[in-house]
N, C-alpha and C positions, 0 to 999 in steps of 0.2 A: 571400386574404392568407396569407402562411406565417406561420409560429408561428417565435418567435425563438428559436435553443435556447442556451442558459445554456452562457457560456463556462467550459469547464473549467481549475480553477488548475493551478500547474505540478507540486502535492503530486498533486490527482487525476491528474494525467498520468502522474506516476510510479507513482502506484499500479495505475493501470491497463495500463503497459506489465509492474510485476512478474507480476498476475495472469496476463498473457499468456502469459509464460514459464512460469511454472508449468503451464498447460494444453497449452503445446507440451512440456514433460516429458512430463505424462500423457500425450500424444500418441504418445509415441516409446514407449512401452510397448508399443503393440501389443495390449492387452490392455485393454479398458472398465473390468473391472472393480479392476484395480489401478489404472485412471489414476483413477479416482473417490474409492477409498481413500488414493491423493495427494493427493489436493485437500482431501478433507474432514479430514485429516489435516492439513496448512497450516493451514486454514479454523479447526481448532479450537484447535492451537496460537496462532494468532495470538489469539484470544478472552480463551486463558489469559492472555498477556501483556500486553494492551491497557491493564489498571490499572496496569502501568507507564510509560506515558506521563504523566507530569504535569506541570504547566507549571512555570517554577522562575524565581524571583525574578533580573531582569539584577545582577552586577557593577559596581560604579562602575569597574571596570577596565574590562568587556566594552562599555558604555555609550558610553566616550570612545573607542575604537579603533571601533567602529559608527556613532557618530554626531558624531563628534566635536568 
């Protein structure tokens, strides 16, 4: 039997092709040890700003142009 593998959303998708680019950056350095300091550098920015994601109450304007 194969093992079914969990289809990925279209947010994982995009996050996974940013990740990609970011590593073909590193890439193009030419150099390991700054493409690593790239990354972890993202890596921890992105960390910093993650508590600004929060979810926020719809609009009765946003509501009827969405679903309406």
């Amino acid at each position: 039997m194969e093992k079914q593998q969990k289809k990925t959303t279209r947010q994982e998708q995009l996050g996974i092709m940013l990740a990609d680019s970011i590593i073909e950056v590193a890439h193009q350095t030419y150099n390991a040890s700054r493409g690593k300091a790239i990354i972890e550098a993202c890596i921890k920015r992105l960390q910093e700003r993650m508590p600004e994601i929060q979810p926020k109450k719809a609009t009765l304007q946003y509501k009827k142009a969405r679903y309406g």
